[in-house]
DOTIKE-383329 format. One record per residue (C-alpha): residue in one letter; x, y, z. Coordinates in steps of 0.02 Angstrom, whole numbers, plus 50000, padded with zeros to 5 digits. Example, Ala and Ser with C-alpha at 12.3 -4.5 7.8 and 13.67 -1.06 7.14 Angstrom:
! DOTIKE-383329
A506154977550390
S506844994750357
! end
This chain:
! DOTIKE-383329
X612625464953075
X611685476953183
X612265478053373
X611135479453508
X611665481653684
X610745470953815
X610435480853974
X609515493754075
X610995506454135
X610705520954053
X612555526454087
X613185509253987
X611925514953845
X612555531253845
X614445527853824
X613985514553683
X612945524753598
X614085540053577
X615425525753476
X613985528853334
X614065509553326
X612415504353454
X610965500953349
X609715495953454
X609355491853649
X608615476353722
X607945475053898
X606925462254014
X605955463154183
X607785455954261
X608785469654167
X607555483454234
X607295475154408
X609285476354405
X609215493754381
X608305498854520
X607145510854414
X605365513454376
X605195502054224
X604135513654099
X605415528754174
X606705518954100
X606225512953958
X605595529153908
X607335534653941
X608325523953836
X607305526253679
X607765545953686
X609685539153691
X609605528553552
X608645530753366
X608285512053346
X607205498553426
X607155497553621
X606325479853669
X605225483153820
X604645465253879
X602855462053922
X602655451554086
X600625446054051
X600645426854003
X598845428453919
X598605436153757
X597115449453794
X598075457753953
X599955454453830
X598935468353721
X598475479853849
X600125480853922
X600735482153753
X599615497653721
X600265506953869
X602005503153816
X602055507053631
X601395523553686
X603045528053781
X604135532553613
X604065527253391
X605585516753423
X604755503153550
X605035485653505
X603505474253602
X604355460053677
X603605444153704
X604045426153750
X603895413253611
X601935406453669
X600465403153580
X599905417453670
X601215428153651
X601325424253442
X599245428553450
X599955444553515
X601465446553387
X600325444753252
X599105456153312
X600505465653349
X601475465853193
X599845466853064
X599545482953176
X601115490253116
X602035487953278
X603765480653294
X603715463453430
X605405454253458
X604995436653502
X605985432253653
X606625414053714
X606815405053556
X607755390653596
X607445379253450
X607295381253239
X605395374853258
X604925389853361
X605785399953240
X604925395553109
X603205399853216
X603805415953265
X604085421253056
X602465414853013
X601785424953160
X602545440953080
X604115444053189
X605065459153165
X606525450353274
X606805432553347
X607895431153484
X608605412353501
X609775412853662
X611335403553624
X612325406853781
X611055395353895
X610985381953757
X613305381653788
X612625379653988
X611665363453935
X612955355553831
X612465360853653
X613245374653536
X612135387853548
X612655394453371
X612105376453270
X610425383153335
X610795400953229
X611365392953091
X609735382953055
X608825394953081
X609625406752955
X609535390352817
X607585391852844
X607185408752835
X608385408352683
X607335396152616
X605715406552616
X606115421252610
X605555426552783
X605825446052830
X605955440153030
X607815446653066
X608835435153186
X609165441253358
X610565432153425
X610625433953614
X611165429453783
X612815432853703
X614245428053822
X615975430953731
X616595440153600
X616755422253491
X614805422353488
X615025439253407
X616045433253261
X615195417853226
X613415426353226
X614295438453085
X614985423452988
X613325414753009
X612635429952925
X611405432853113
X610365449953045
X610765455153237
X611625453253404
X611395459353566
X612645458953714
X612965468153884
X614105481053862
X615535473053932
X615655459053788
X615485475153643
X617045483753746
X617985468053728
X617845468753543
X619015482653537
X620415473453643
X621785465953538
X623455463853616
X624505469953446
X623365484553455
X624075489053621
X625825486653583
X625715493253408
X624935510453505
X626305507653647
X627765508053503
X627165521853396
X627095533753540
X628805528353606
X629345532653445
X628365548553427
X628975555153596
X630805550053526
X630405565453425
X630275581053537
X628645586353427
X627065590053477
X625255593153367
X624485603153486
! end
């Protein structure tokens, strides 16, 4: 499973990527606006940090000016991903997109049906959002789960985006689901490291090693 990291501090991206394990960056006007940086700046930024897909959201709600904007930020760097909500007119513009060679990640999926749209529009990525489906009572990951038993049904290339990731259990079950992807802020992919026995097993072997008088260096 490929990890994305969901945010627009360059600093966070940074760190991440230097683990070797960040595959990809997602962002959104909110993740930008929270930045406090020139959007195309930014984005620009972050796909010089990182060798795979950056998601730079379009904000148009109409297909022809979805394009435009599209245009100008495709242009920034080879590794933008066009972002755009899951519309009529924003699947005009991720098949346009897509037949054009360009890589769109289709952005608040919230049901199987719309996944389904978005793979017959020639997704690259969909991104269902399973943290505000837990907000409204439902588990987020059923929603991943059909959509992975359709797209294994047909065949469909679309890779599964699994987002507005909250804890580090939406992490595991998108891997046992078999999710293609997952993107999180960088404070859930830290917490993946964190294991309690981890610390004490650390805490006892250096007791032990300092037991020893030695040093490596």
């Amino acid at each position: 499973m490929k990890f994305f990291v969901d945010t627009a501090e360059i600093a966070d991206i940074r760190d991440l990527a230097s683990t070797g394990l960040l595959d990809g960056v997602t962002t959104n006007p909110s993740l930008i606006a929270k930045s406090g940086r020139d959007f195309m700046e930014v984005t620009k930024e972050i796909c010089g940090i990182v060798d795979g897909p950056v998601s730079a959201e379009v904000v148009a709600l109409d297909h022809e000016t979805m394009i435009k904007e599209a245009e100008v930020l495709r242009k920034l760097a080879d590794n933008v991903c066009i972002k755009v909500p899951l519309t009529v007119d924003g699947l005009k513009t991720c098949k346009a997109l897509t037949d054009d060679g360009t890589m769109v990640n289709v952005t608040l999926c919230f049901s199987a049906n719309q996944a389904l749209l978005a793979a017959k529009a020639g997704a690259t990525f969909v991104s269902p959002f399973v943290g505000r489906h837990d907000d409204n009572g439902t588990d987020g990951m059923d929603l991943i789960r059909d959509i992975r038993l359709i797209y294994d049904n047909y065949y469909f290339d679309t890779e599964i985006l699994v987002a507005s990731v909250r804890h580090t259990v939406h992490v595991l079950e998108s891997a046992r689901i078999g999710a293609d992807v997952m993107t999180a802020p960088p404070k859930v992919i830290h917490a993946l490291f964190n294991h309690v026995l981890t610390d004490k097993g650390i805490e006892g072997f250096l007791a032990d090693w300092k037991k020893t008088g030695q040093s490596i260096i």
